[in-house]
N, C-alpha and C positions, 0 to 999 in steps of 0.2 A: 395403433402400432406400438406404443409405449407397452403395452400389457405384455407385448411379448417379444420385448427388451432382454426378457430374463434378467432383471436387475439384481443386481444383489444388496440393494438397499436396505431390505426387509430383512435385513439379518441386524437385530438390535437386541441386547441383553439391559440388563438392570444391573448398576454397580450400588453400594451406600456410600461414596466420593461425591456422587455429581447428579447421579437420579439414572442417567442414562451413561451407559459404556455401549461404545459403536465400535467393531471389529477395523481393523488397518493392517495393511502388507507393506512388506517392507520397497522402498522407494526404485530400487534395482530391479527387482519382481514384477511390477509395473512395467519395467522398462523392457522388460520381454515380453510383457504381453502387448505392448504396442510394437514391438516390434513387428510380432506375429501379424495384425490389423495391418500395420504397413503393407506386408506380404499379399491380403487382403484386398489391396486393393485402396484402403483408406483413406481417407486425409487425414494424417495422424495431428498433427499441427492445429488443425481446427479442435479435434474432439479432446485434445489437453485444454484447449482453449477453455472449450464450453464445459470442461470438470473443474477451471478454475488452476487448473496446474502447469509446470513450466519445465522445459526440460532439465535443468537446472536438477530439481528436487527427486530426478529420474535415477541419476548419477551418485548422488548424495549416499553412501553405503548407511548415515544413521537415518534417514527420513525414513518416515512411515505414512502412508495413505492412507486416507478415510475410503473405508470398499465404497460411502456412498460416491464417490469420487468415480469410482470404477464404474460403480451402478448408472451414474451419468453417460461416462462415456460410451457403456451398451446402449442405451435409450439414444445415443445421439446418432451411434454410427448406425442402429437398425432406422433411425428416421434418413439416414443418407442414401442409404440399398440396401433394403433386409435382405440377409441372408439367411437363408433355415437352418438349424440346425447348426448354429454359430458357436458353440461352446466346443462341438466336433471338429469343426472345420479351425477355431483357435488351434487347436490339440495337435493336428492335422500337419500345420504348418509351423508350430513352435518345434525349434530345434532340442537333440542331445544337450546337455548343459548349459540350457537356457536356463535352470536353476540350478548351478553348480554342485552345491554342498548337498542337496537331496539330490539330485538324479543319481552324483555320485557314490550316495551313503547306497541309494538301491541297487546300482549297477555292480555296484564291485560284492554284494553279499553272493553266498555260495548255492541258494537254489530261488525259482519265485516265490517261493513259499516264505524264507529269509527274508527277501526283496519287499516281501507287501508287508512284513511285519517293522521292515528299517519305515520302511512308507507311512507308517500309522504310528510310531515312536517319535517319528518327528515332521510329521505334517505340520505341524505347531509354526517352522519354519518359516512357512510361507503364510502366516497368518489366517490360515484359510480355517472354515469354521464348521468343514466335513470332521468327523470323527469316525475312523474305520473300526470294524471289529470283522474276526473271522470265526464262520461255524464250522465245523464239519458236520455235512450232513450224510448220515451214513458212511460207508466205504468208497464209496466212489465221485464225492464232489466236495467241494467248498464253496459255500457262500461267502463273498467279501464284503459285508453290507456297510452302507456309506449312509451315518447316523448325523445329525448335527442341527437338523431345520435349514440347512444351506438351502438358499437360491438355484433354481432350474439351470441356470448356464452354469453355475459351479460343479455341479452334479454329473451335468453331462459332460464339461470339458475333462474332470478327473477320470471317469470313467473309460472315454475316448481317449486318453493321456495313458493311462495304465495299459489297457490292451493294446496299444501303439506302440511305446516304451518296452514292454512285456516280450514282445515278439522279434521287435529287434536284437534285445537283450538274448534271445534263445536261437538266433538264426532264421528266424521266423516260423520255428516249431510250435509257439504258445499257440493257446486257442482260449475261448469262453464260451459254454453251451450258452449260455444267453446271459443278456443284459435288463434289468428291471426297473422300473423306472416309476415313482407312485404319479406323476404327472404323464402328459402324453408331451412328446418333443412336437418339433414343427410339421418334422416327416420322419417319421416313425419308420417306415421301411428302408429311406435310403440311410439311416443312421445303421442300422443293422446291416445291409448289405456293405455298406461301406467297412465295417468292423469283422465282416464276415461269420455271422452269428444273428439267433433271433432277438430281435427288440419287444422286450414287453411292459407296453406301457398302462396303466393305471393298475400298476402291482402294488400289492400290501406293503411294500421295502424298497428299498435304492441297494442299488449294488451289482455284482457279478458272480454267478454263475460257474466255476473253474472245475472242468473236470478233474481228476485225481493224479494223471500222467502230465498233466499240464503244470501242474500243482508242484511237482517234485523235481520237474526240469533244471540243469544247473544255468546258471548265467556265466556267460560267455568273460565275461571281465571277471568274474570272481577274485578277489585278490583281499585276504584277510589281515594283510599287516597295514595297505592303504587303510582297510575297512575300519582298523582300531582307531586311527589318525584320525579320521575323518571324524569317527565318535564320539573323538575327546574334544574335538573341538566342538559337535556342535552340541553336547551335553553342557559345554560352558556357555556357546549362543543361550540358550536354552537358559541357564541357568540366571540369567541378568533378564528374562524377560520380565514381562508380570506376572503375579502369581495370580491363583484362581480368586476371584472374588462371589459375592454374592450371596447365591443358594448354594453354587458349587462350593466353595470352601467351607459353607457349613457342613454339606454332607459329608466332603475331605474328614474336617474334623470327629463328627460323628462316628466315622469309620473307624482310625485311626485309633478308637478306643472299644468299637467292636470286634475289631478284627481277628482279637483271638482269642476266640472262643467264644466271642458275642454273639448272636443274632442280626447279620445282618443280610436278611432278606429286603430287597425294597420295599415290602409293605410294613416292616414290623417299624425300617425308619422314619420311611413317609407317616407311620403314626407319632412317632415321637416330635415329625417338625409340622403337626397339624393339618396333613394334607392325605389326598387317596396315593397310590402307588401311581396311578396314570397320571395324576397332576405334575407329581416328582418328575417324574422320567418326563414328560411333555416341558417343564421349566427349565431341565440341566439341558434338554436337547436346543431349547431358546439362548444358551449359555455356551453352546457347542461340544458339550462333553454327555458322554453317557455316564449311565448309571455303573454299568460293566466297568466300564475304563475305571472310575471314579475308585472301585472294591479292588480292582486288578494293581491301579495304586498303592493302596495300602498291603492291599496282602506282599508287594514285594519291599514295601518300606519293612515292614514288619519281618519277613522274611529274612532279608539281609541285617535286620540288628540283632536280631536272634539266634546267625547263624554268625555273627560275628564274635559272640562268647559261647565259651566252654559248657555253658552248664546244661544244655539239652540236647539231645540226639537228633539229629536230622528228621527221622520218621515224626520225632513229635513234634518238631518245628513244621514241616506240612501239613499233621492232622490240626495241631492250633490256629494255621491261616485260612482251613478248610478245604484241606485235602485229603478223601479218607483212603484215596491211595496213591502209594510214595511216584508212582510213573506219568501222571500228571500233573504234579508238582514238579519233578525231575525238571518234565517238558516246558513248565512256566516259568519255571529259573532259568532256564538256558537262556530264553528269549528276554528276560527282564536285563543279566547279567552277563551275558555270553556263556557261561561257563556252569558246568553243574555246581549243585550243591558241596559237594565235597571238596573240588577246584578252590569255591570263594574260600570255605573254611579255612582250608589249607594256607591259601593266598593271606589270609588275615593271620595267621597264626606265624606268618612268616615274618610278617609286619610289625608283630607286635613283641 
C-alpha cells in the first residue's frame, strides 16, 4: 500500500551546506491541504500526529515543512482508506484561495495563457518542485509540461488543480484535449472522465494538452492593477527565499556569462561541467529546475541590464540573448517584465 502513497519523499536534491537539501512548503500551505483530507473524510489529527507535526506549526506564516512530512501523512492516510486517485480528488476539494497569493497572482491575469505563465513564475511559492514550461506546438495547441522529478501525487494534484481552477476561472469554457502522465495513476479512466478529457498514461512527459481557443480565453477576474500589487509582493516573498544552490547555481552562473553571445546550448555546457547533456538535464530536473528555465533566466537578467542603458539598440539587445527575430523576443519580454522592450527603456530612462 505504501508504494502507492504517492509520497513525495523522493524528491531530494544535493546542497554543498549539509550534503543533502530536502524541499519544504511553507506551514499555512499544509494547512490547506489538510484541510482538504479533513473534507476527505480523514482523521486529520492522527496523520499530523504520525508526520510528527502540530497544529501549532500549521498557523505559524514563518514555518516551513519537510515534504517528507507530507510524504508521511500520504502513506498514512492511504493505509487508513486508500483512495484512487488521491492527488485528483485533494484538487477536487481544495477550495479558490486555499493559496491566496498564487491563486490570486493567476486569477486576476488577463487571459489562461497569462494565468499558466503567473503559475510557473511563481510556483516557487508553494515550495513545490514541479517546474512548468510551455510549447506550442504548431497552430492549434499548447503543451503545458510539468518538468521537476516531482512525486506522482504532486503531478497529478497540480494537473487536476489547473484544469479545475482554469475552468472556473473562464465560466467553465476551458477545456484540455488530454492529459499525460509518464506514470499510470490508480485509475486512469475515472481521472480523465472526471477532468473530462483523455488520460494518457505512460507518456514520454507530464503535462497538458490546451487546445489553442482554450489557450487565449480571458479570465473572468482579470484585474491588472490588483495583478501589479499582488507581484510586488510576491517578487519580494520570492526575493528572501533561498537561492539556487548546487548544480543549479553553477549552470546559473555559467550562463550568466554565456548569454550573450555565448554558446549556450546544453551540450556545449554540460561539456564544460564534465557531464553528457542527458546527465545535466536529469540532475537540474533532481534540483527542480529546468535547463529552459535556467537560460530563460538569464536571457531576461541580461535583457533587462542591457536595455537599462543607452548604448544598444533593442534589436541587438535580442539577437545578443538569442533572439534572431525581434517578435519573440518582444513576446519573452512582455512575459519576464510585463511590458515591452521600449515601455522598460523608457521606464528606466525616466528614472534615471
Amino acid at each position: 500500500m505504501a508504494a502507492r502513497a504517492n509520497s513525495l519523499t523522493d524528491r531530494v536534491t544535493k546542497t554543498p551546506a549539509d550534503g543533502v537539501h530536502r524541499w519544504s512548503m511553507p506551514g499555512t500551505d499544509v494547512r490547506a491541504f489538510m484541510d482538504a483530507m479533513g473534507v476527505l473524510g480523514y482523521d486529520t489529527g492522527s496523520l499530523l500526529s504520525a508526520a510528527g507535526l502540530c497544529d501549532r506549526e500549521l498557523t505559524d506564516p514563518d514555518a516551513q515543512i519537510p515534504c517528507e512530512a507530507l510524504g508521511t501523512i500520504l502513506s498514512c492516510a492511504q493505509r487508513q482508506r486508500f483512495t484512487p486517485n488521491l492527488g485528483l480528488e485533494v484538487a477536487r476539494v481544495t477550495p479558490p484561495g486555499a493559496n491566496p497569493l498564487l491563486d490570486y497572482l493567476v486569477a486576476t491575469s488577463d487571459t489562461v495563457a497569462s494565468g499558466v505563465q503567473q503559475l510557473a513564475r511563481y510556483l516557487r511559492l508553494l515550495g513545490n518542485p514541479v517546474v512548468l514550461d510551455t510549447h506550442h506546438e504548431g497552430d492549434d495547441e499548447v503543451r503545458v509540461q510539468m518538468a521537476g522529478g516531482a512525486a506522482t501525487f504532486s503531478l497529478e494534484f497540480l494537473a487536476a488543480l489547473m484544469v479545475l481552477r482554469l475552468r472556473t476561472e473562464t465560466d467553465g469554457r476551458f477545456t484540455v484535449t488530454s492529459i499525460c502522465f509518464q506514470h499510470t495513476p490508480d485509475d486512469a479512466d475515472a481521472f480523465g472522465r472526471t477532468l473530462g478529457c483523455a488520460l494518457r498514461p505512460a507518456s514520454s512527459w507530464n503535462g497538458l494538452s490546451v487546445p489553442m481557443d482554450s489557450w487565449t480565453l480571458p479570465l473572468r477576474r482579470r484585474d491588472p492593477v490588483l495583478r501589479h500589487v499582488l507581484e510586488a509582493h510576491a517578487d519580494a516573498v520570492i526575493a528572501r527565499m533561498p537561492t539556487r544552490t548546487g548544480l543549479a547555481l553553477d549552470v546559473q552562473r555559467a550562463l550568466a556569462a554565456r548569454v550573450m553571445g555565448g554558446d549556450t546550448r546544453v551540450v556545449a555546457l554540460a561539456r564544460e561541467l564534465a557531464m553528457s547533456g542527458r546527465t545535466l538535464q536529469r540532475r537540474l530536473a533532481a534540483e527542480g529546475v529546468s535547463y529552459q528555465r535556467l537560460l530563460d533566466d538569464a536571457r531576461k537578467e541580461a535583457a533587462g541590464r542591457h536595455l537599462s542603458e543607452p548604448t544598444l539598440a533593442i534589436c541587438e539587445v535580442a539577437y545578443l540573448v538569442g533572439y534572431s527575430e525581434p517578435a519573440p523576443f518582444h513576446r519573452a519580454f512582455k512575459r519576464w517584465y510585463g511590458m515591452t522592450p521600449e515601455a522598460f527603456r523608457h521606464t528606466h530612462t525616466d528614472r534615471s
